[in-house]
N, C-alpha and C positions, 0 to 999 in steps of 0.2 A: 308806812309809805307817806311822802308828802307830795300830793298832786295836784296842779296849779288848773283850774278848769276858766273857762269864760260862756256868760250863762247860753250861749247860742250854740253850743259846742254839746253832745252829747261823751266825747271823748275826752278826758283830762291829760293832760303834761305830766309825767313824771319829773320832780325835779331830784328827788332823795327817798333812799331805803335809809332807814336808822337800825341799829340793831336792839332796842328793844321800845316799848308802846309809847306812843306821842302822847301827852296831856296833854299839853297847851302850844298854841301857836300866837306870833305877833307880827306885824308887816311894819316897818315903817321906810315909807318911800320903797322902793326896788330890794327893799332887805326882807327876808324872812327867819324868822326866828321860834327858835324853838328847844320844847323840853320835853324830857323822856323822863319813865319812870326808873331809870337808872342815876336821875340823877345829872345826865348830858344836854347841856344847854348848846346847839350848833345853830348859825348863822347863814345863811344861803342867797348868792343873788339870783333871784328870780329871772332876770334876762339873759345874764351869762348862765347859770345855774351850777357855777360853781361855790366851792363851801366857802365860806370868806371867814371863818371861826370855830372852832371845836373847844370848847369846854367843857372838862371833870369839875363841873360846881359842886358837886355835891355827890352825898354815898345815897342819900331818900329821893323820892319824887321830886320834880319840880313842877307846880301846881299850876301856875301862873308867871305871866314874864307881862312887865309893864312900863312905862318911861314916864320919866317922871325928870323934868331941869338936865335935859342933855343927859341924863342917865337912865340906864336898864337896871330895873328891880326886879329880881325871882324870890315866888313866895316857895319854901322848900316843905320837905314833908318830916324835919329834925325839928319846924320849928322858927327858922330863922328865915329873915329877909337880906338878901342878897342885894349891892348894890357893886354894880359895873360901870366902867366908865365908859365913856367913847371905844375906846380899842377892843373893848369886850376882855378887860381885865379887874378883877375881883379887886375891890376898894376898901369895902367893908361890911363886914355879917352883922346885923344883930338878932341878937335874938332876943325872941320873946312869948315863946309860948316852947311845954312840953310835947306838945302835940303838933299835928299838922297846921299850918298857915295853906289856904286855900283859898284865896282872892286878895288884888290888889288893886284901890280906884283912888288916883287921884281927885281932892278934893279944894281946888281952888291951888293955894299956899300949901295946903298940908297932904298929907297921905292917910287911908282910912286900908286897915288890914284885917282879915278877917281869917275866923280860924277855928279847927277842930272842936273847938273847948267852946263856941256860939258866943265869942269876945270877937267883937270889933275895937280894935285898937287904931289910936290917930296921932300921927307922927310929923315932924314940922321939918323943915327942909334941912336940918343935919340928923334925920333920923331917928330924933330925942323922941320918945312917949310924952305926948301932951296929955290926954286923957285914953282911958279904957273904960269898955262897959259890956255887958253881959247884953246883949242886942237878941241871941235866941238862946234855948235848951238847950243845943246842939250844934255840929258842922254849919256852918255859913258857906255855903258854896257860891250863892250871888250877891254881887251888889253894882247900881248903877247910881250916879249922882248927878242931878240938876243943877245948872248952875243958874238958872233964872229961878228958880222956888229955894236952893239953899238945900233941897230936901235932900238927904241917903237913904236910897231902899235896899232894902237884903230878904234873902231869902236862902234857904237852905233844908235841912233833912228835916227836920219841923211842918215843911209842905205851907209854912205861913209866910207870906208876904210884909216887912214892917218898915213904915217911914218915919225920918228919924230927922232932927232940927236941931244942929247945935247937941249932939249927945241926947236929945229929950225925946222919948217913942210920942209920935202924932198918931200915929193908925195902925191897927194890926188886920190884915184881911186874912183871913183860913181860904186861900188863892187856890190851890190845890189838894188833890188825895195823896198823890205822894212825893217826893222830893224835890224844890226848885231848885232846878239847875244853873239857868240864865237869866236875866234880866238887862231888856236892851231898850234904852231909850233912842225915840226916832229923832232927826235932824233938826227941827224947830221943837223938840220935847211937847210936841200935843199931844204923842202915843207914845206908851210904850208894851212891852210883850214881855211874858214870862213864859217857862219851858218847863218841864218837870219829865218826871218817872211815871206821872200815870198819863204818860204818850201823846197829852195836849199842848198842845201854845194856847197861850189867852193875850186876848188885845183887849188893852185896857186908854181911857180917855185918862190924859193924864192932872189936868187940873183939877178934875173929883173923883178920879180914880175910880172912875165907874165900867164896871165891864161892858166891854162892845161884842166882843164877840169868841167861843171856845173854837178852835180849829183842831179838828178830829181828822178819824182816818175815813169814819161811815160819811160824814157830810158835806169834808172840803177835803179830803183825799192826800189828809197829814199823814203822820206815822204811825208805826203798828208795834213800834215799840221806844223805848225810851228817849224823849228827844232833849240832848244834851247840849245843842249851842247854839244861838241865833244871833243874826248879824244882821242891820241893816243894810239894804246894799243902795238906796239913795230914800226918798220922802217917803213914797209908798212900796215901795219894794226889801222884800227880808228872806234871807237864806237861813233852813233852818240844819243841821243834821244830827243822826237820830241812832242806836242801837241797832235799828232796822237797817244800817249800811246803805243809807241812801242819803242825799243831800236833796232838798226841794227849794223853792223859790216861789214865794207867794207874793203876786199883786192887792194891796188894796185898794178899793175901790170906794173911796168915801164919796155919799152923797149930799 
């Protein structure tokens, strides 16, 4: 189900049933967009809340949907990156991995992809492979990118945090016990937050990347089970949602 909620609202909007499981959502402006594990990437206006696109992208998942120079990029789970144009019609595939591709971040000029095999690969505005590098062990399921430090941090089934400069690893933090999910830098990038499978967010200071503080379910009334996406929703404010079926909203209160 895709359900449009406003945080004062205890009651969400239904805009769309799909017929099989959502992986990733995208908004830009009045548009919502989206991909299922079937592979159906559909496009929805939120105010009319009619469908404005249905596409069969793909036979595997689609992981992620991202924009990147007036286009929509889907990372797919055959492997390939998907780019679409304006009308929501397929341009061109590349591929580049055997495995699943599972995050997409715009990195200034260039594109940074990430993928089953713990390769982040970076791609320059016709799609070419600039460079690759082996970033973790495994799945990369996050990454977020500064663009005042230059820095890319990833994270994924490894449970480790890693910032990265121009392809070169700066810091590895062991950030969590089991797998990060999310990584979301805040509005002027002094904070950012990481998610995982062992059911915490961590806020972290970002110019020394010093922890500030674990958000649990015993002592600030997070999740109680694996929390998979977080978003900020302005400076202090961040929506996180969770395994537990529940979305929450957390203030912070910096002193």
């Amino acid at each position: 189900m895709l359900v449009q909620w406003r945080l004062a609202d205890q009651d969400g909007v239904m805009i769309a049933r799909q017929a099989s499981a959502i992986y990733t959502l995208a908004c830009h402006g009045p548009l919502l967009m989206s991909g299922t594990h079937s592979g159906v990437f559909s496009v929805f206006d939120t105010v009319s809340r009619d469908l404005v696109s249905h596409l069969q992208a793909d036979t595997s998942p689609v992981f992620d949907i991202a924009f990147f120079n007036g286009l929509v990029l889907l990372a797919t789970g055959h492997g390939s990156l998907l780019v679409l144009d304006q009308d929501f019609s397929l341009v061109k595939r590349v591929r580049l991995s055997e495995k699943s591709l599972r995050r997409i971040e715009p990195v200034g000029e260039r594109i940074a992809v990430s993928g089953s095999e713990g390769i982040i690969w970076i791609l320059d505005a016709g799609f070419d492979t600039v460079s690759r590098f082996q970033a973790h062990s495994t799945s990369v399921f996050a990454m977020a990118h500064s663009p005042l430090s230059g820095t890319l941090l990833s994270g994924g089934r490894d449970a480790l945090l890693k910032l990265f400069r121009d392809n070169e690893l700066l810091t590895t933090i062991p950030a969590h016990l089991l797998h990060i999910h999310g990584i979301a830098l805040n509005h002027d990038e002094s904070l950012y937050l990481t998610c995982s499978m062992d059911k915490t967010i961590k806020l972290w200071h970002a110019p020394d990347n010093a922890l500030l503080k674990v958000i649990d379910f015993t002592k600030y009334g997070g999740h109680t089970s694996s929390v998979n996406k977080i978003l900020w929703f302005d400076k202090n404010k961040f929506i996180s949602c969770s395994d537990d079926r529940t979305l929450k909203c957390f203030e912070i209160q910096q002193k």
